[in-house]
N, C-alpha and C positions, 0 to 999 in steps of 0.2 A: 504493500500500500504506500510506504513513502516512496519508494521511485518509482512510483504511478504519479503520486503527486507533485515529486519532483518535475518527471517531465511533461508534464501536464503543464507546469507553470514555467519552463525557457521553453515551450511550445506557444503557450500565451504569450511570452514575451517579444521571441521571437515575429510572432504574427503584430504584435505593436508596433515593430520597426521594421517592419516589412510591406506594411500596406501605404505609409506614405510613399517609398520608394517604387512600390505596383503603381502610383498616383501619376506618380512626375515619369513613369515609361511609357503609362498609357493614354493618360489625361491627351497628349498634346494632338492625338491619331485619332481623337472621338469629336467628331463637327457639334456636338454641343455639350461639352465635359463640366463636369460636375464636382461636390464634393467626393463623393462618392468614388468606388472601386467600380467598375465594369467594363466590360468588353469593349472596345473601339469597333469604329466603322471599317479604320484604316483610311485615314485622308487626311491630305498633306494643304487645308484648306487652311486650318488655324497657323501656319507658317508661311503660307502668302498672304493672309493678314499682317503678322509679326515685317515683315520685307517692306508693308507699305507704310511701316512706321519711320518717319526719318534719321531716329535716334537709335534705334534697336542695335543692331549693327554696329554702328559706329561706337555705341558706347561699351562696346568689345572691346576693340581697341585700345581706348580711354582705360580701360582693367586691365590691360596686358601693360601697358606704359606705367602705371601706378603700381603693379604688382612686381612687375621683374625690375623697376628703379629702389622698389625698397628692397625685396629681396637682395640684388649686388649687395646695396648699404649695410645692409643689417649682416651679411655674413661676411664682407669684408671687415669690417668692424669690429666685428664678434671676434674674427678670429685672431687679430690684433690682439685687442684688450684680454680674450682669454688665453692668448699665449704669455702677454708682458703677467700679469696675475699669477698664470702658476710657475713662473722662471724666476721673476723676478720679485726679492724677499722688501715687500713694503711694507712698514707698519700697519698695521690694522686693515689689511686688505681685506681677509676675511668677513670684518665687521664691515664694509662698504661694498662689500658686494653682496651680501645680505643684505645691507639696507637699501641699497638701488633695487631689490627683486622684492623687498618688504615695500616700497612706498610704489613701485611700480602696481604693486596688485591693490592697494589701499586706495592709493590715488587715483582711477581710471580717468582716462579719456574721457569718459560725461562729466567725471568732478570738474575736470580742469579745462574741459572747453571758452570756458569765459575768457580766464587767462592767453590760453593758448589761442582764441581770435584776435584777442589785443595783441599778442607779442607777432601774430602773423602780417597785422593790420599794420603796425609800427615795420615791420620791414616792407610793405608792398609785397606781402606773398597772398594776399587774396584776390581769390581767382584766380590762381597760379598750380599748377600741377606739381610744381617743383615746390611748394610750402605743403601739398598733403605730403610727399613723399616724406619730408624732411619729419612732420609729425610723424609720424606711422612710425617710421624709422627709430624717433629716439622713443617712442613708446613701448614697442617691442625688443630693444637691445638691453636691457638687465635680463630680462627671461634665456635671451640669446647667448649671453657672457656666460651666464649660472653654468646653461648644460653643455656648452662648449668647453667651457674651465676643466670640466671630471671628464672628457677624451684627452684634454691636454696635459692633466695627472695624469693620466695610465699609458703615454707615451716617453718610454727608457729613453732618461736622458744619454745613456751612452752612442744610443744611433746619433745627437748632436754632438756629445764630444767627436767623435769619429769625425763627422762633416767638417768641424773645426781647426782639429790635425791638417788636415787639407786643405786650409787658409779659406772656408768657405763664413762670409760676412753671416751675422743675425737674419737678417731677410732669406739668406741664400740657405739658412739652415730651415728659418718656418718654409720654405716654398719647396725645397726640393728635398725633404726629408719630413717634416710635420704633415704636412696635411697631406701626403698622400696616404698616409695609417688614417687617419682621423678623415678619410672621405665619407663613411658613415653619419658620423654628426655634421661634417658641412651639410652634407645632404638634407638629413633632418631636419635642422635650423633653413635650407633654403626653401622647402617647401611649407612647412610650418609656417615662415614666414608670408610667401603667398598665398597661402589661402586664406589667412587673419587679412590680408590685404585684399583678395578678393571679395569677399564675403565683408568688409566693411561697408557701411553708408552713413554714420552719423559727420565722421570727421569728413567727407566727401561732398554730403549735403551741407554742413555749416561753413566750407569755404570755398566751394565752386559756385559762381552765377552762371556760367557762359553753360547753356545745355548741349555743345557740343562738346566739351570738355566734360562733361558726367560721367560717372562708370556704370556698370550695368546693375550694381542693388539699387543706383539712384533712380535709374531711369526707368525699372521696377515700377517704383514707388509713382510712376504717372499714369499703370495702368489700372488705377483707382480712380474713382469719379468723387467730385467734391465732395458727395454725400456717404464715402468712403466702397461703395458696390465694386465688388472686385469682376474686371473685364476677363474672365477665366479664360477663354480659346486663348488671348496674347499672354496671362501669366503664366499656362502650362506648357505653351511653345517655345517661350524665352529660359523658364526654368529647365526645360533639358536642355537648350542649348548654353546656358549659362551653367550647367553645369561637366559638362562633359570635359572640358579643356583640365579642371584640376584632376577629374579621374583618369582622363589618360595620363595624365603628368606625374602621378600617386603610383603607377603602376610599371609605369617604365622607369623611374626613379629606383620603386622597390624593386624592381628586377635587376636593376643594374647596379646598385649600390647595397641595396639594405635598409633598414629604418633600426636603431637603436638610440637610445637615452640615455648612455650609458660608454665610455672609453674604455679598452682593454685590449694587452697585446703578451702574448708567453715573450719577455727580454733573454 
């Protein structure tokens, strides 16, 4: 009776997190899609709707420019800062980089929007694509440093002394001996990173005007009518297509690299 009940309920569970995604394969192929689970017609109507939006589209784009400019940032970054941290003996490092990854999750991006329009405002980065990047960026790098830091522990300093011997500079040791061990976590941290950057729309919506400059949760968010009635044929057509790019991205990443949260090598 209990592993009846057991799997009775990751059966139920299961079937919970299953039927959005039955939603968003089928939704978009049904000419009058619903909340609801059911069969499609198979017709490719609700996507020449979605075509004759002038944004749709385009504001792909707008999310590949936003998302692979942070991603660079945040993993070249990262992998700086969490190399000089675990090489280099600074006082109370430990305690600051705990506190950047303590005030990072205390602090969010809704707290400190206020601030963070002003300071954007005060350099002319609004309505600029290059002020969301720059926010995005320094909002995700304590999270990025933290798990980057424990691949950079678990890389034998002796494969750097070695490089050393051989009159090979600091840069020449992270680039051509560090991070090819630690491709795992670069990996992690740059996907990680993009899909927090894809999947955003608050920091996108409070500093972009110009609607060709939108990314695609924004432009989302216009296929609601004042009175908030959701246009379902254009949100079921754009949600597969808005989501398709990070799952092949998830899957040729994990295939080629690996996904781990975690540094380790037999020295």
């Amino acid at each position: 009776m209990g592993r009846l009940a057991i799997t009775a309920f990751v059966a139920a569970a299961i079937a919970f997190w299953a039927l959005p995604m039955l939603w968003l394969v089928t939704a978009p192929f049904n000419s009058h899609p619903g909340l609801d689970v059911s069969w499609p017609d198979w017709t490719l109507e609700n996507f020449r709707k979605l075509s004759e939006n002038p944004y749709a589209f385009s504001s792909l784009k707008n999310s590949v420019y936003l998302a692979v400019g942070t991603m660079l940032g945040v993993t070249v970054m990262a992998a700086l800062a969490a190399y000089s941290l675990s090489r280099v003996r600074i006082p109370g490092r430990n305690t600051i980089l705990y506190g950047l990854l303590l005030l990072s999750s205390i602090v969010t991006g809704t707290a400190a929007m206020v601030p963070i329009f002003q300071l954007m405002f005060a350099l002319n980065l609004v309505d600029d694509r290059s002020g969301v990047i720059l926010v995005l960026t320094g909002g995700l790098l304590p999270a990025a440093i933290f798990i980057l830091k424990d691949f950079m522990d678990a890389t034998p300093k002796s494969y750097e002394e070695s490089a050393r011997v051989f009159g090979a500079t600091p840069l020449q040791v992270l680039r051509h001996v560090v991070l090819p061990i630690v491709r795992p976590g670069l990996a992690t941290i740059a996907v990680w990173a993009l899909v927090n950057v894809w999947s955003d729309f608050l920091t996108s919506y409070i500093l972009l005007r110009d609607p060709t400059k939108l990314p695609a949760g924004v432009v989302m968010y216009t296929f609601y009518s004042e009175g908030g009635q959701a246009n379902l044929p254009l949100i079921s057509a754009f949600s597969l297509v808005y989501a398709l790019p990070v799952v092949a991205l998830y899957l040729f990443v994990n295939r080629r690299y690996g996904f781990r949260f975690h540094g380790g090598i037999k020295s």
